[in-house]
Steps between C-alpha positions, in 0.01 A plus 500: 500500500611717802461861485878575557544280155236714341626830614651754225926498560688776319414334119408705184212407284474139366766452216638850596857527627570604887527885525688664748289818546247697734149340475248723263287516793541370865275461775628521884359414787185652392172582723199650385238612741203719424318728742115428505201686632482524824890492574608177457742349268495242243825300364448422167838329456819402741849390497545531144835442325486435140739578210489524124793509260521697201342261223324296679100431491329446850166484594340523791198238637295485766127495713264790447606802667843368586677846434673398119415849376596637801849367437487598148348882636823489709783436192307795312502717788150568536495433872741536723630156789408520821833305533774421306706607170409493143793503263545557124761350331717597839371819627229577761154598319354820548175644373381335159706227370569669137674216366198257548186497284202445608190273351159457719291290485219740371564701156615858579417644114374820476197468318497770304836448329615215228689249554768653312474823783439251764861358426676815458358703781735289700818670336365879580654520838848393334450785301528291157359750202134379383605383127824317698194349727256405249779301297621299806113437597435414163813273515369326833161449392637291219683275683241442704256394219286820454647683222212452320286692861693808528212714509263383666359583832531269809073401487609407153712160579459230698625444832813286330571795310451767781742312715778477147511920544510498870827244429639735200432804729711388762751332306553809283691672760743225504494458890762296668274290750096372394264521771204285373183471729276231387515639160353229314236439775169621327576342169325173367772165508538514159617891491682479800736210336583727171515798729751239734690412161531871391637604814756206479580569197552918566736393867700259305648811276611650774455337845396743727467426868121419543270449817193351381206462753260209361215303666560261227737256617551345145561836364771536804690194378423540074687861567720504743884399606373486911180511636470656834205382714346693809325429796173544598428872677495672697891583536557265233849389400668246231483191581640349220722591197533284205709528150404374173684318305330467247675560116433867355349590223226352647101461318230641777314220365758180407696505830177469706526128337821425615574260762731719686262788481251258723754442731600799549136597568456206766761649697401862499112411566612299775625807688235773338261204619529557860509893456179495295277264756625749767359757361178348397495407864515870640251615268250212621562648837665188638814706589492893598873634418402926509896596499649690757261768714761700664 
């Protein structure tokens, strides 16, 4: 398949009519260079141009250290281009992106707070009254699964259930564009599938536009309406971008089995193939890429 066949035109989700909008979050043109010790620069990421509709599910694949929470630290405003424009649903981004949330990778519960408090904490800067608070974390605990876990303490539940408050604590603000950094990434395969399912089944209600960074190509294609696949850094770039056609609602588990799912996954891995073997390559030493030293 050539690339310019596999390249993202201006389509809506699978299934989902064509909108004639601003993008929930577009990417321009954008560099990212770091300054190291000693004075020299490193560029993370290049040439960037990548844009995501309201509604739609993306994720975002690639090497090892080939800037894909960079990007994602870039559409929350966290760190500012070296080059280029960030937009949000048509205006230029600047400062925090407060119509994002945010989920790392790592659990950011405060330890010495319930779940319930974990989940409502996140409406105190919106100025929402505590009882208001406790009945909409209460609310979004239940739907996802822990009604029954409401006060306990984070060292209490299992990683599974750790990452379900981190989801209902973002979600709870009702943000218009999900930020997900390898979120599932220190769960076991069987808790990362319900966790994939749950998540499904949450975006479905309401489709929010949602950047999903994954090492898990599988993942990529069992969630997503495009996968977007990057190059191997330094002042990496997308090489490829691919949509999904897959039929939503869609089982984590029962699409992996279909026959188009494989195919779809022989024709990413053929491009995140070559990306991945670079990098391996670079860290062997067989190649010496240190970015830009001006």
């Amino acid at each position: 398949m050539e690339l310019q066949d596999r390249l993202h035109a201006d389509a809506g989700p699978a299934g989902a009519p064509l909108v004639d909008a601003a993008p929930a979050v577009s990417l321009s043109g954008i560099d990212i260079t770091f300054q190291l010790a000693g004075g020299n620069r490193y560029k993370a990421v290049t040439g960037i141009n990548l844009t995501v509709s309201a509604g739609e599910f993306v994720s975002v694949v690639g090497p090892t250290g080939c800037g894909k929470s960079t990007l994602l630290n870039a559409a929350a405003g966290l760190l500012t281009p070296s080059a280029g424009k960030v937009g949000i649903f048509g205006k230029p981004l600047s400062g925090l992106n407060v119509r994002a949330g945010y989920l790392f990778q790592q659990d950011a519960l405060m330890p010495w707070k319930t779940a319930l408090q974990n989940v409502a904490v996140a409406l105190e800067p919106m100025g929402v009254p505590a009882a208001e608070a406790n009945a909409r974390a209460r609310d979004w605990l239940g739907r996802v699964g822990l009604r029954a876990f409401v006060d306990r303490y984070p060292h209490m539940l299992s990683g599974g259930q750790r990452k379900r408050v981190s989801l209902a604590q973002m979600l709870i603000r009702n943000p218009e564009i999900l930020l997900m950094d390898e979120p599932f990434g220190p769960l076991d395969a069987q808790t990362r599938q319900i966790m994939g399912n749950l998540l499904l089944d949450l975006w479905s209600k309401d489709r929010k536009a949602l950047i999903f960074v994954t090492h898990d190509l599988e993942e990529a294609i069992a969630l997503s309406d495009r996968v977007v696949v990057m190059s191997a850094g330094p002042a990496a770039g997308i090489v490829a971008d691919y949509r999904v056609t897959l039929p939503r609602p869609r089982d984590i588990a029962e699409i992996r089995l279909e026959k188009a799912f494989h195919e779809i996954h022989r024709d990413i891995w053929s491009s995140l193939r070559v990306e991945v073997q670079k990098a391996y390559a670079m860290g062997e030493g067989k190649e010496l890429m240190q970015g830009d030293a001006s």
